[in-house]
N, C-alpha and C positions, 0 to 999 in steps of 0.2 A: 315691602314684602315681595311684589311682584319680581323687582331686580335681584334681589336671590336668589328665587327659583332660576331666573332668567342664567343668573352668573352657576350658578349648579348644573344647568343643564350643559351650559358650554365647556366647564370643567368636564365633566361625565363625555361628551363628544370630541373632546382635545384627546382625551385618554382612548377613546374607541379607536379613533384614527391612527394614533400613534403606535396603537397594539394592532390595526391591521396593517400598519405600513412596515410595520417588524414583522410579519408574518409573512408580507411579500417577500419580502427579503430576504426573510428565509428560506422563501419555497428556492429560490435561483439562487443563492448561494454554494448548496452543494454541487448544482453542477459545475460549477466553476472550478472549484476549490477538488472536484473529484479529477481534475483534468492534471493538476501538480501530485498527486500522489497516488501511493500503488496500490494495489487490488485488496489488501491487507494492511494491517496492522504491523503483523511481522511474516511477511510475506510478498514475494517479487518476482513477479514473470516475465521472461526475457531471455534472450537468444545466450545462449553460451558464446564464449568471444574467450577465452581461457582454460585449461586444466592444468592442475600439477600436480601429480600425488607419486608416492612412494611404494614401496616393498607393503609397507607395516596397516595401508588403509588412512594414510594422512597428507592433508595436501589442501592445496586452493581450488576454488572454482570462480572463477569471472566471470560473470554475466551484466550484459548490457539490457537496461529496462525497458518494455517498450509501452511503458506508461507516458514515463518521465525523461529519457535517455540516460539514466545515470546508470556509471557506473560503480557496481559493488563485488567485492574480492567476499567470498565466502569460504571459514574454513572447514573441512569436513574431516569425519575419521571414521573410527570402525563403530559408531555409536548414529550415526547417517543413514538413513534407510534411503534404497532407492525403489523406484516406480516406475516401468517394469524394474527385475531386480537385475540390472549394469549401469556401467559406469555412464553417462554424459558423452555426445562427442562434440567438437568444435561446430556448430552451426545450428543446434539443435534447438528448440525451443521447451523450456523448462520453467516450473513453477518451486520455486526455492521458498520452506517454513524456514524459519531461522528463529535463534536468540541473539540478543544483543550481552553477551559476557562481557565487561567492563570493558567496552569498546571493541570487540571482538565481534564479529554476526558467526556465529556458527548455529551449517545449517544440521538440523533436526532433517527434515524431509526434502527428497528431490525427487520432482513427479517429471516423468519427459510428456509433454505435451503432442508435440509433432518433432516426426523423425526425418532425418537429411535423407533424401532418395540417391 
């Protein structure tokens, strides 16, 4: 009877440990894992490094992360809000909302962060 107890209580304390030692590990997992990816879900902030646009309100915007250093081609149109309201210039720092359209990121929102002096 006693080695029962005995063998239950070490079960009961395998299980303790194991669920605080996933707990550790959780707490410092997201910092790690927050260092490969961006600020967002669907969202990337990053120095403009490109523009292209047209007549019509349609065009690319390049920007390099400064999360992650990747870089991503965003494309914009007359459905794009910007933040103040103009365009982007080369050097600028910007927070880009986007969707992901069937492999497409087109952005929704461009907020200028800091402006080139």
């Amino acid at each position: 009877m006693q080695w029962r107890l005995d063998k239950k209580t070490l079960v009961v304390l395998a299980v303790i440990l194991a669920v605080a030692f996933a707990g550790i590990g959780g707490l410092f997992s997201p910092l790690t894992i927050a260092k490969s990816k961006e600020i967002g879900p669907n969202e990337v902030k990053g120095k403009v490094v490109s523009i292209e646009t047209s007549a019509f309100r349609r065009g690319t915007i390049g920007v390099k992360s400064n999360q992650t250093g990747e870089h991503y081609t965003f494309y914009v149109g007359s459905r794009t809000e910007y933040y103040p309201r103009r365009y982007p210039s080369v050097g600028e720092t910007v927070r880009v909302f986007y969707v992901n359209d069937r492999g497409y990121l087109k952005a929704t929102r461009v907020e200028i962060v800091t402006r080139v002096p």
